[in-house]
VOPAGU-2260 file (C-alpha; in pm, 1 decimal, decimal comma):
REM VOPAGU-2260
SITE   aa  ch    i         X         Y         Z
SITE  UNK   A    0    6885,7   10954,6   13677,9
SITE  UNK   A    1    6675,2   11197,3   13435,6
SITE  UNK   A    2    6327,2   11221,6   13367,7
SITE  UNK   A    3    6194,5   11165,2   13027,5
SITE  UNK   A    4    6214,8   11498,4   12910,4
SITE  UNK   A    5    6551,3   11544,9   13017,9
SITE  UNK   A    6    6637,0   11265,3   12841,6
SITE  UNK   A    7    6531,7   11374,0   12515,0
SITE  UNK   A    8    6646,3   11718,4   12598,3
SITE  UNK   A    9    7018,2   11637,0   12661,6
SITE  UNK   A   10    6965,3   11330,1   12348,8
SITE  UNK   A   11    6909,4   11620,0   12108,8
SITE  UNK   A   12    7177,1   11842,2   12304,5
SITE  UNK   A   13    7490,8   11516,0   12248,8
SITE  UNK   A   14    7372,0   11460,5   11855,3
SITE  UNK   A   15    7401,2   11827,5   11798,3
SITE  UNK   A   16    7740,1   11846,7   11928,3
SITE  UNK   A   17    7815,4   11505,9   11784,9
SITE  UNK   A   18    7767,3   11687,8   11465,2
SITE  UNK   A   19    7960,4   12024,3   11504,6
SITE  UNK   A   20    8264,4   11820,7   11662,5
SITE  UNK   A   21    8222,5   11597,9   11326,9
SITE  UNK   A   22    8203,7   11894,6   11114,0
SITE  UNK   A   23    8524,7   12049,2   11294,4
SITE  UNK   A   24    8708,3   11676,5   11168,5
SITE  UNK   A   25    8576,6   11692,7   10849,4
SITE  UNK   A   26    8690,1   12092,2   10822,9
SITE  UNK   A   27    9027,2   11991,3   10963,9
SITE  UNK   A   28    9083,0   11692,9   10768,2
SITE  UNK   A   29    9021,3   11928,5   10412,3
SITE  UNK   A   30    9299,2   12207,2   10579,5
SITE  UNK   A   31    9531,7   11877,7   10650,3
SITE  UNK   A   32    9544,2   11762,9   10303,0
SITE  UNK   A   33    9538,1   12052,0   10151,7
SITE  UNK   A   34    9854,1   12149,3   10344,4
SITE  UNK   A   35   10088,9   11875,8   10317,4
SITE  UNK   A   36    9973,5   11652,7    9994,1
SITE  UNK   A   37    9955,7   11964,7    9775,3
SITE  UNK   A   38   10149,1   12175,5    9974,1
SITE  UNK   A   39    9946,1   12466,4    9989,2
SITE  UNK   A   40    9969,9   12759,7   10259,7
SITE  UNK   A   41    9734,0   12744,0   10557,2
SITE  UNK   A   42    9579,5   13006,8   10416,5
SITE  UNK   A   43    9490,0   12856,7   10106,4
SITE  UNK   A   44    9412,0   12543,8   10220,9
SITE  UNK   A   45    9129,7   12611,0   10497,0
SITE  UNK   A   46    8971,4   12854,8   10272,2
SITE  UNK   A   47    8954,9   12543,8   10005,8
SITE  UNK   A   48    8838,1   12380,2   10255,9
SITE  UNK   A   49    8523,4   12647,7   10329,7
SITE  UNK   A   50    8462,1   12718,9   10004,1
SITE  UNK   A   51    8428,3   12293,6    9921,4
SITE  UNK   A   52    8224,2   12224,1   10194,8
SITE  UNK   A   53    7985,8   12515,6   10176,8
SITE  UNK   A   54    7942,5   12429,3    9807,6
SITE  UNK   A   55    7916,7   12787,1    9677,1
SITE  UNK   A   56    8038,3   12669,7    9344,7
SITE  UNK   A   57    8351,1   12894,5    9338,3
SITE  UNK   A   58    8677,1   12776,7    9159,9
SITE  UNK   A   59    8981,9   12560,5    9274,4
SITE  UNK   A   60    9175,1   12749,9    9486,9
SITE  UNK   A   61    9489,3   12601,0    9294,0
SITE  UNK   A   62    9503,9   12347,8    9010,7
SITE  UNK   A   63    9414,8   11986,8    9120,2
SITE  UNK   A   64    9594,4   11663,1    9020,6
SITE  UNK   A   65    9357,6   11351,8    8965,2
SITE  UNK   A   66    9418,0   11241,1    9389,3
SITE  UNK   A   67    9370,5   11628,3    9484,8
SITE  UNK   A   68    9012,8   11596,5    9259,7
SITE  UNK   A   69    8884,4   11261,2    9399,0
SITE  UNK   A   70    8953,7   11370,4    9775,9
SITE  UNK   A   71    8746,7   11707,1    9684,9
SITE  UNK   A   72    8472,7   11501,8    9609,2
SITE  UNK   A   73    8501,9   11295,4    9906,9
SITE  UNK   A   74    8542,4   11616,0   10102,8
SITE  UNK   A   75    8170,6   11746,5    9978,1
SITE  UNK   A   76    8002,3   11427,8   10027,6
SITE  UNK   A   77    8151,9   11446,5   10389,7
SITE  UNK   A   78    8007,4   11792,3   10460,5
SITE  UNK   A   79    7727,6   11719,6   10291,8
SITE  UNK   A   80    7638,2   11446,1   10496,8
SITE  UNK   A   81    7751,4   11605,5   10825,3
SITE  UNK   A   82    7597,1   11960,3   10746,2
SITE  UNK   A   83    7230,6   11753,2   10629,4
SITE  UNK   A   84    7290,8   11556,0   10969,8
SITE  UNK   A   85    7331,0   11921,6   11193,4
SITE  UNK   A   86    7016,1   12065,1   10999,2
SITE  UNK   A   87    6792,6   11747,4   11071,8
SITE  UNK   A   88    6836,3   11767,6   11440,1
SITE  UNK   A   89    6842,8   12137,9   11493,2
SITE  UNK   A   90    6508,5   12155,5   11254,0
SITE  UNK   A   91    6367,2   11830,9   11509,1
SITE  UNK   A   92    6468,3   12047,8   11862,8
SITE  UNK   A   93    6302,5   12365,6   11703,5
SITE  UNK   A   94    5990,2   12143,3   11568,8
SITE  UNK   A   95    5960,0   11943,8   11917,8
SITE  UNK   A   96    6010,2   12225,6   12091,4
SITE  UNK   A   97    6390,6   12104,9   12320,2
SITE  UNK   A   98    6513,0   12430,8   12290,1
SITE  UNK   A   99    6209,2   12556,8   12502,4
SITE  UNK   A  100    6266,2   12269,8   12728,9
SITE  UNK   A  101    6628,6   12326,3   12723,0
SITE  UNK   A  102    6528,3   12678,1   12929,4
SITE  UNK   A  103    6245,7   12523,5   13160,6
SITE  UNK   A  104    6506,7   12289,1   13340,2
SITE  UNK   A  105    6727,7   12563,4   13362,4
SITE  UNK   A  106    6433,0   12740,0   13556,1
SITE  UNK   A  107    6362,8   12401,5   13744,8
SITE  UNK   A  108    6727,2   12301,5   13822,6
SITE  UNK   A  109    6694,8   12705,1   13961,7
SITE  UNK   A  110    6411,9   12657,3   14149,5
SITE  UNK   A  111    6479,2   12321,7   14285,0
SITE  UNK   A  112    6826,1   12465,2   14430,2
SITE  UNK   A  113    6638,1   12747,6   14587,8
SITE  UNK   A  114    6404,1   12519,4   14809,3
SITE  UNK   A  115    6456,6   12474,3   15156,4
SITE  UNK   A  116    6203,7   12340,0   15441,1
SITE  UNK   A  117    5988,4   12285,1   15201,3
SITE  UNK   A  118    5705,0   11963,5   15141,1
SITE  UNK   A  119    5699,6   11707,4   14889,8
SITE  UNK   A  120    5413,3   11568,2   14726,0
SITE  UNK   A  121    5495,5   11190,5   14621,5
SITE  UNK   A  122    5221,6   11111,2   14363,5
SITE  UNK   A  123    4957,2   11380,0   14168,4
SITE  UNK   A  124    4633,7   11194,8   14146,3
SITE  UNK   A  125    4372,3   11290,1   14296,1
SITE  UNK   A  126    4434,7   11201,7   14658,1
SITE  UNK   A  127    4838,8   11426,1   14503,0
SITE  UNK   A  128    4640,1   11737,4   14385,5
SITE  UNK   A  129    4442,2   11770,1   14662,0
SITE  UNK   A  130    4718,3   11824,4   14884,1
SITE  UNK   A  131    4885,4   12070,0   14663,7
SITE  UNK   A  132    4567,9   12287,6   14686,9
SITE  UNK   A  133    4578,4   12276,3   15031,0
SITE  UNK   A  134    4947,8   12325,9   15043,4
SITE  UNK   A  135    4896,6   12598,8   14853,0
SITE  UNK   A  136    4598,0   12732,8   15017,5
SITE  UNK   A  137    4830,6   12760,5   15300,4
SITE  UNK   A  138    5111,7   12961,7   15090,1
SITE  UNK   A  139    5372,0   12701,8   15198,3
SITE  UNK   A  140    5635,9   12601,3   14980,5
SITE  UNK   A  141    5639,8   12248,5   14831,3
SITE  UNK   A  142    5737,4   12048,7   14529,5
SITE  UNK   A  143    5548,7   11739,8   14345,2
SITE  UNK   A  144    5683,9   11392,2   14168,6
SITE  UNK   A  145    5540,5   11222,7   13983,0
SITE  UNK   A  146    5626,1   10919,7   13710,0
SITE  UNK   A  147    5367,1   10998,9   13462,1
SITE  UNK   A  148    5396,9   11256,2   13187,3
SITE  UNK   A  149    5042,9   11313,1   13181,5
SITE  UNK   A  150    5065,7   11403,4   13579,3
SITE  UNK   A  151    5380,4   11623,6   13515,6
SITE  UNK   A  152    5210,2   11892,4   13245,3
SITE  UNK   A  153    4855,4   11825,4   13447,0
SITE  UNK   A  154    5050,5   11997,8   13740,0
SITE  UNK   A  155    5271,0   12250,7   13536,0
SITE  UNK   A  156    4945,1   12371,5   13366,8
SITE  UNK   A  157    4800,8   12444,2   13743,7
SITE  UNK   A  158    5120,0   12622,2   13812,2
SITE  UNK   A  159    5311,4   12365,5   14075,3
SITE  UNK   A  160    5685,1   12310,5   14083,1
SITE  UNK   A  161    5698,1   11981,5   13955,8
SITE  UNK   A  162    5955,5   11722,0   13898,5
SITE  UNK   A  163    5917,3   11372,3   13628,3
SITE  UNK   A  164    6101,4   11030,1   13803,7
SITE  UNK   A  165    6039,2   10788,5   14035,5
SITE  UNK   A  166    5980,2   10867,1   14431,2
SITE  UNK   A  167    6140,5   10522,8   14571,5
SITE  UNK   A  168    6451,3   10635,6   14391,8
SITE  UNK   A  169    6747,4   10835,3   14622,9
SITE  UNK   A  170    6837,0   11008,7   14296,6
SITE  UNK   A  171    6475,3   11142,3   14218,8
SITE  UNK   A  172    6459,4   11294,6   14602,9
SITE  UNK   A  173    6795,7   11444,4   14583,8
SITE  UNK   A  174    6652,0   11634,9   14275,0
SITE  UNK   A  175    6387,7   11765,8   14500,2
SITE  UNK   A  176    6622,1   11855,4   14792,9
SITE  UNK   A  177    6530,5   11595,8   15037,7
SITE  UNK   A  178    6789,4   11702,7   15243,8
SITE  UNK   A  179    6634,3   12029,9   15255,5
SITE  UNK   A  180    6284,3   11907,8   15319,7
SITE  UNK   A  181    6090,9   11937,8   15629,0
SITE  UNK   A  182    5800,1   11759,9   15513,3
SITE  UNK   A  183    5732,5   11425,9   15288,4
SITE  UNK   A  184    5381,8   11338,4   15191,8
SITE  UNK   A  185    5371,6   10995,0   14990,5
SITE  UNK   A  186    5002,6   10962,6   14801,6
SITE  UNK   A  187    5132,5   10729,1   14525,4
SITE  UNK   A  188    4889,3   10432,0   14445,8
SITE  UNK   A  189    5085,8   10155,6   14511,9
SITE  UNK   A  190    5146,3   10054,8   14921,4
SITE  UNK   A  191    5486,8    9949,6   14826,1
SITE  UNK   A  192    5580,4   10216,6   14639,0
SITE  UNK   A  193    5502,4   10425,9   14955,0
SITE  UNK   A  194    5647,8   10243,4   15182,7
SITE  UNK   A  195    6004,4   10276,1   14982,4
SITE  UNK   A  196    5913,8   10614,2   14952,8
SITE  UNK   A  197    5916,2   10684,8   15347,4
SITE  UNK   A  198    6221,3   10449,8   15384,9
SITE  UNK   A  199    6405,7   10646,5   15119,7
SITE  UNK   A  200    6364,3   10968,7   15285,0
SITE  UNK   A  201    6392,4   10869,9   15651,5
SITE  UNK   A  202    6717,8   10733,4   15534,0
SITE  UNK   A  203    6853,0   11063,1   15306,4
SITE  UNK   A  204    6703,1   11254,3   15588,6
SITE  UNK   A  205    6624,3   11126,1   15948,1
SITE  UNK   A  206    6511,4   11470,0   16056,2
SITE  UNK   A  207    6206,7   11502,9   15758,5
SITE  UNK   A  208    5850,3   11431,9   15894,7
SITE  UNK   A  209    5689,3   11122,1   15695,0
SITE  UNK   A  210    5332,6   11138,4   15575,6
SITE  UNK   A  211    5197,7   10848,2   15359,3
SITE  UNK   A  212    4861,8   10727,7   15200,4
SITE  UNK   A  213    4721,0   10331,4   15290,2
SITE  UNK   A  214    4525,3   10105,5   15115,3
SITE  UNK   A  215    4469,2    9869,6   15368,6
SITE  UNK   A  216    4493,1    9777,9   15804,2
SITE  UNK   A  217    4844,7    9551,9   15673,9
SITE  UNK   A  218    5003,6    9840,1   15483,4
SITE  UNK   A  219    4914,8   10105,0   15753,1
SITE  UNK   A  220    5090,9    9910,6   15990,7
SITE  UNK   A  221    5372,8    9811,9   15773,5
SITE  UNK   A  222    5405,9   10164,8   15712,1
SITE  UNK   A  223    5408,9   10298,6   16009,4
SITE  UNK   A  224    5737,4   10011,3   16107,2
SITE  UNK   A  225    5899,9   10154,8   15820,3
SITE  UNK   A  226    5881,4   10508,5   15981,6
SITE  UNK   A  227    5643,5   10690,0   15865,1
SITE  UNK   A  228    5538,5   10977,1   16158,0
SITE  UNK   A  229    5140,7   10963,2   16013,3
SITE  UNK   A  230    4952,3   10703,8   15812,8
SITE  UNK   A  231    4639,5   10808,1   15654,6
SITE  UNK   A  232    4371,7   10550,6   15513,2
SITE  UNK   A  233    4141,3   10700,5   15259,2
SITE  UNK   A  234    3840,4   10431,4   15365,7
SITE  UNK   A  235    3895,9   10427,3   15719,0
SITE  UNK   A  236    3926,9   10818,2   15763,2
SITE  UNK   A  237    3646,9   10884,1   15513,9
SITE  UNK   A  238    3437,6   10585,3   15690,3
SITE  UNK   A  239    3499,7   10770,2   16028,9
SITE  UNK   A  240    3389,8   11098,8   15866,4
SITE  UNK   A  241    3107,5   10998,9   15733,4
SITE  UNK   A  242    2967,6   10843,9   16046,4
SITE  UNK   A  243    3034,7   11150,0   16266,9
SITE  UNK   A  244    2900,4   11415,5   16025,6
SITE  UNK   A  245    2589,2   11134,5   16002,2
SITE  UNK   A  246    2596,5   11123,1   16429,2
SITE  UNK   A  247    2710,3   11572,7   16506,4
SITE  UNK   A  248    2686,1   11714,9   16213,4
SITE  UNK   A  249    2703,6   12104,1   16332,8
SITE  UNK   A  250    3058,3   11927,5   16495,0
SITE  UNK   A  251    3187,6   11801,7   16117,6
SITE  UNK   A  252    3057,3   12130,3   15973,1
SITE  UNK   A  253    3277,7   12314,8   16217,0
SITE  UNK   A  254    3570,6   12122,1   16218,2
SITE  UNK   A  255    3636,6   12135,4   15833,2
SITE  UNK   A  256    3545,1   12459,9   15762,8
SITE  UNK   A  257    3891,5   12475,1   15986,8
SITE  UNK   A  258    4056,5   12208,6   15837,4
SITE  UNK   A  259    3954,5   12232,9   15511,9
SITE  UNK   A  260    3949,6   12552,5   15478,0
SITE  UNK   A  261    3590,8   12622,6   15390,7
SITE  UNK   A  262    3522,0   12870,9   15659,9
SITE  UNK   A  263    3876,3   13096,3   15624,8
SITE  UNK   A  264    3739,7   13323,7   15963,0
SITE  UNK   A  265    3904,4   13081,7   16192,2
SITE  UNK   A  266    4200,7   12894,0   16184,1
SITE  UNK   A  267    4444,5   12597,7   16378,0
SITE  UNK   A  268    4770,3   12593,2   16416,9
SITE  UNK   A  269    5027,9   12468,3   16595,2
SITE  UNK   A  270    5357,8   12611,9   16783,0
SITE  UNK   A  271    5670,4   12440,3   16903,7
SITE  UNK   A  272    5792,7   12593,4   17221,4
SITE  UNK   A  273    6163,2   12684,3   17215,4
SITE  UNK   A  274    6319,5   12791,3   17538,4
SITE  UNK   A  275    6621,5   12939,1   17372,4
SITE  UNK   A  276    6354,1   13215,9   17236,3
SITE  UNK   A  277    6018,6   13157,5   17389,3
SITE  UNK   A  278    5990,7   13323,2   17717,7
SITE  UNK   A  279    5687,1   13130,1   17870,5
SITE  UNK   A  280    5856,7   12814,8   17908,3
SITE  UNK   A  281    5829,1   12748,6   18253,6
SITE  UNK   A  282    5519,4   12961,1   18322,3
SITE  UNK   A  283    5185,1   12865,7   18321,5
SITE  UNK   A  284    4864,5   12907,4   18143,8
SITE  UNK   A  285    4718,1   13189,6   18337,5
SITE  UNK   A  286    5050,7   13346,1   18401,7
SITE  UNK   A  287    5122,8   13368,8   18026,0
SITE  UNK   A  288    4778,7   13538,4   18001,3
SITE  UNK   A  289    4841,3   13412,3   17576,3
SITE  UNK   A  290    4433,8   13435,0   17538,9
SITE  UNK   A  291    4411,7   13767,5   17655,6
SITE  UNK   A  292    4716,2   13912,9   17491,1
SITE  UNK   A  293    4644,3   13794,5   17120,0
SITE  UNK   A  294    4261,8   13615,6   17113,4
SITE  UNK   A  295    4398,9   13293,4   17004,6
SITE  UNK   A  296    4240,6   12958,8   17205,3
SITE  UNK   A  297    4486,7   12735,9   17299,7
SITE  UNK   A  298    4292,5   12380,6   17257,4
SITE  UNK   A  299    4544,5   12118,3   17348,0
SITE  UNK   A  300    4900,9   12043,8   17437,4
SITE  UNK   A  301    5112,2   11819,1   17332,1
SITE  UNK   A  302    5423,9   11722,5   17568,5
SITE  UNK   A  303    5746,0   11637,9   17458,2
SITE  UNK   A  304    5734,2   11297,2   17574,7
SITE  UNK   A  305    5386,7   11229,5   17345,0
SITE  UNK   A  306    5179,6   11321,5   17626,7
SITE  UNK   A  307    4831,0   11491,1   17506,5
SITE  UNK   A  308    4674,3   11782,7   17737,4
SITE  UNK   A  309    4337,5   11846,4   17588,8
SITE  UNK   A  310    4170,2   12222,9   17705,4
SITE  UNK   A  311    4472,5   12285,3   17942,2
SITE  UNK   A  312    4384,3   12469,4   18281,1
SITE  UNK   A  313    4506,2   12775,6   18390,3
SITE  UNK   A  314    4711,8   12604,8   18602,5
SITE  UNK   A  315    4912,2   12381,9   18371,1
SITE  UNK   A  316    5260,8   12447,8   18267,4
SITE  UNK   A  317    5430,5   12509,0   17954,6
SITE  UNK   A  318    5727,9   12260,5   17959,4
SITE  UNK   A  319    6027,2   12214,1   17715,2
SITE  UNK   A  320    5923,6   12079,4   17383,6
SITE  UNK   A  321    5591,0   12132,8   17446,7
SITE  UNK   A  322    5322,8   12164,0   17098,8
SITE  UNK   A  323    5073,8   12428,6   17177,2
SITE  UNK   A  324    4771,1   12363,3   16929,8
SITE  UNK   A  325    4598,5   12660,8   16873,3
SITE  UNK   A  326    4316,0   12807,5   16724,7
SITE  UNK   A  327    4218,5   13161,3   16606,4
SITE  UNK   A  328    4168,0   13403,7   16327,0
SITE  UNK   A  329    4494,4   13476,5   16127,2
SITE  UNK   A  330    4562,0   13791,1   16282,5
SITE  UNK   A  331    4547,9   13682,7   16638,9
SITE  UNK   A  332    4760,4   13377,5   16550,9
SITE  UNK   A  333    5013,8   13585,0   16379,0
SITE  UNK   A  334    5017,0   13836,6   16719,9
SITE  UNK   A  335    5071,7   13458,0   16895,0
SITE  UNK   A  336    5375,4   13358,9   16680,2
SITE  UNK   A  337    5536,2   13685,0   16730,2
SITE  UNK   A  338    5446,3   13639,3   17097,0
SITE  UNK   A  339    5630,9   13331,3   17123,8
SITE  UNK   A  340    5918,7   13408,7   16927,8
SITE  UNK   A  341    6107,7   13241,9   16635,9
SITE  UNK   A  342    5967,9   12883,4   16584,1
SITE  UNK   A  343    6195,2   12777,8   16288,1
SITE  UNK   A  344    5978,7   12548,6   16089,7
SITE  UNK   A  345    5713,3   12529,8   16279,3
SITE  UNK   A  346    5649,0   12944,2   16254,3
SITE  UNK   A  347    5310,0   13042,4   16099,6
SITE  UNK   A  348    5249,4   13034,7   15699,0
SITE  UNK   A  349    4866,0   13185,7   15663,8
SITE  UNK   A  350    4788,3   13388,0   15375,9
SITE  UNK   A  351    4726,6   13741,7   15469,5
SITE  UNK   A  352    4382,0   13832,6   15534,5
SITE  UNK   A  353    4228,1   14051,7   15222,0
C-alpha cells in the first residue's frame, strides 16, 4: 500500500527503467545481427550498433547488402523511439519534481524506521493540528496520517513527520511503526473511520494506549467497546467547559493555563511507579517526604486496580502500579523523575526552561 506520491514516484521510477532495459534490447538486438547475418566481429558490430542508434551520421561500418540496409533503418527508428521515450519521462520527473520526491521518502522511510514510543496523530484537521502543537509543545515524538494531499503538505510546511494513506488500513500503521507506538490518537471525521482506527491498532499492538475523537453519546460508547482507553467528545467536553469557566472561572483560568499550556510556570504530570527501580514503593507519603525533596505537589493517585486517591494523606501508601499525578514547575518535576527512577515511557518530556 503507497500513498499517492509514492505512487507516482515509483510510476516514473518502473517507465524509466522500462526504457533503459528496452534500450539495452534494442542495443543488443543491432550487436546480434550484426554478428551473425553479416558476420562481423563483436567489435564491429556493437560499435555499428552505437554509432546507428546515436545517429551521429558517421559511415557504415562495413558495406551493407539490401537486408543489412532495411534492418539499419529499422534499428534507428527503434532507438529513436526508445531514446524519445527515456527523454520524455526523465524531462516529466525533473519538471514534476519525482526526483526531489524520490529523496524525501528516502528521508521519511529514514525517519519512520527511527521512531520508537512515539504518538500518532490519525487525522490533521483542525481538531489533528491541534494536537500536534501540543505534542510538540511538549517535545514528544509523534507522527501524523492523513488521506488528503492538501493535509499532507499543510503539515510538511509546519514541519511534522507526516505520512499520506489511510488510518483503518494495517499497512498504513505499519508505515508509521505501530508496533513501536506507545500512543494512538484518532481525530479523523468520520466515527467509523475511528473506530477501525482503534481496532486496527489494538489489534497490531495490544500494548498501545487508544485515544479517539466522538461525534456523538452512540459512537463514544461504541468506541469505547471497541477499545479505545479515552473517548473525547468535542460538544460534550467543550459544553462542560464552557459551563464551568461560566460557574469558577479563576478555576478554568487555572486549570488550562496547565493544560493548555498558557501559563508554562507550572506544570502536571504523571509517574508510573516501578518497584524494580523506584524505591518508595511500599512507603508512604510522609515517609517519602517527595514534596519536600523536589517542590512538586502530588494531587492524586491512581491505583493499579483503577482506584482514584484524590489529595493523598501523609499517611497513604505508595503501592505497586500506582500513577502518581503530579504537579510542579519543570525543574522540580524533573528533580521528581530522577527521584523516582527510570519510568520507561511514562518518564518526563518538558521542554527545558529558557
Amino acid at each position: 500500500m503507497y500513498s499517492n506520491l509514492e505512487q507516482k514516484y515509483y510510476r516514473i521510477q518502473r517507465e524509466l527503467m522500462a526504457g533503459v532495459v528496452a534500450l539495452g534490447g534494442v542495443f543488443l538486438t543491432g550487436t546480434l545481427w550484426y554478428r551473425f547475418m553479416e558476420n562481423w566481429s563483436w567489435e564491429d558490430a556493437a560499435y555499428m550498433t552505437v554509432i546507428t542508434l546515436a545517429t551521429v551520421g558517421y559511415g557504415e561500418t562495413r558495406p551493407l547488402g539490401s537486408k543489412g540496409r532495411l534492418f539499419t533503418i529499422a534499428l534507428i527508428l527503434m532507438g529513436v523511439i526508445t531514446i524519445g521515450y527515456i527523454v520524455n519521462r526523465f524531462t516529466e520527473a525533473i519538471i514534476q519534481g519525482y526526483f526531489q520526491e524520490g529523496i524525501r521518502l528516502r528521508q521519511q522511510r529514514r525517519i519512520m524506521n527511527s521512531l520508537s514510543e512515539h504518538y500518532i496523530i490519525c487525522g490533521f484537521s483542525r481538531t489533528g493540528r491541534q494536537i500536534a502543537k501540543e505534542f510538540r509543545a511538549e517535545d514528544v515524538p509523534f507522527v501524523v496520517i492523513d488521506s488528503s494531499i492538501e493535509s499532507v503538505q499543510q503539515a510538511q510546511t509546519e514541519g511534522y513527520t507526516v505520512y499520506q494513506g489511510d488510518a483503518t488500513l494495517d499497512e498504513t500503521l505499519f508505515k508509521v511503526g505501530i508496533e513501536k507506538a506507545i500512543c494512538i490518537v484518532a481525530a479523523l471525521p468520520s466515527d467509523a473511520e475511528n473506530l477501525y482506527t482503534v481496532l486496527s491498532a489494538k489489534t497490531l499492538n495490544p500494548e498501545i494506549r487508544a485515544i479517539a475523537r466522538a461525534s456523538t453519546e452512540e459512537a463514544l460508547q461504541k468506541l469505547q467497546r471497541g477499545g479505545a482507553d479515552a473517548v473525547i467528545s468535542p460538544y460534550i467536553t467543550g459544553g462542560k467547559r464552557m459551563a464551568a469557566a461560566a460557574l469558577r472561572p479563576q478555576v478554568m483560568d487555572f486549570v488550562d493555563g496547565i493544560i493548555s499550556g498558557t501559563d508554562r510556570q507550572l506544570y502536571m504530570e504523571e509517574f508510573l511507579l516501578d518497584p524494580a527501580s523506584c524505591p518508595f514503593v511500599g512507603q508512604t507519603l510522609g515517609q517519602a517526604r517527595l514534596r519536600v525533596q523536589t517542590g512538586a505537589l502530588v494531587l492524586a493517585i491512581r491505583r493499579a486496580n483503577g482506584e482514584l486517591i484524590g489529595g493523598p494523606m501523609a499517611d497513604t501508601v505508595f503501592m505497586r502500579g500506582d500513577v502518581l499525578i503530579c504537579m510542579g514547575t519543570a525543574e522540580q518535576l524533573r528533580a521528581l523523575n530522577q527521584l523516582l527512577g527510570p519510568i520507561g515511557s511514562q518518564k518526563l518530556r518538558r521542554p527545558k526552561k529558557s
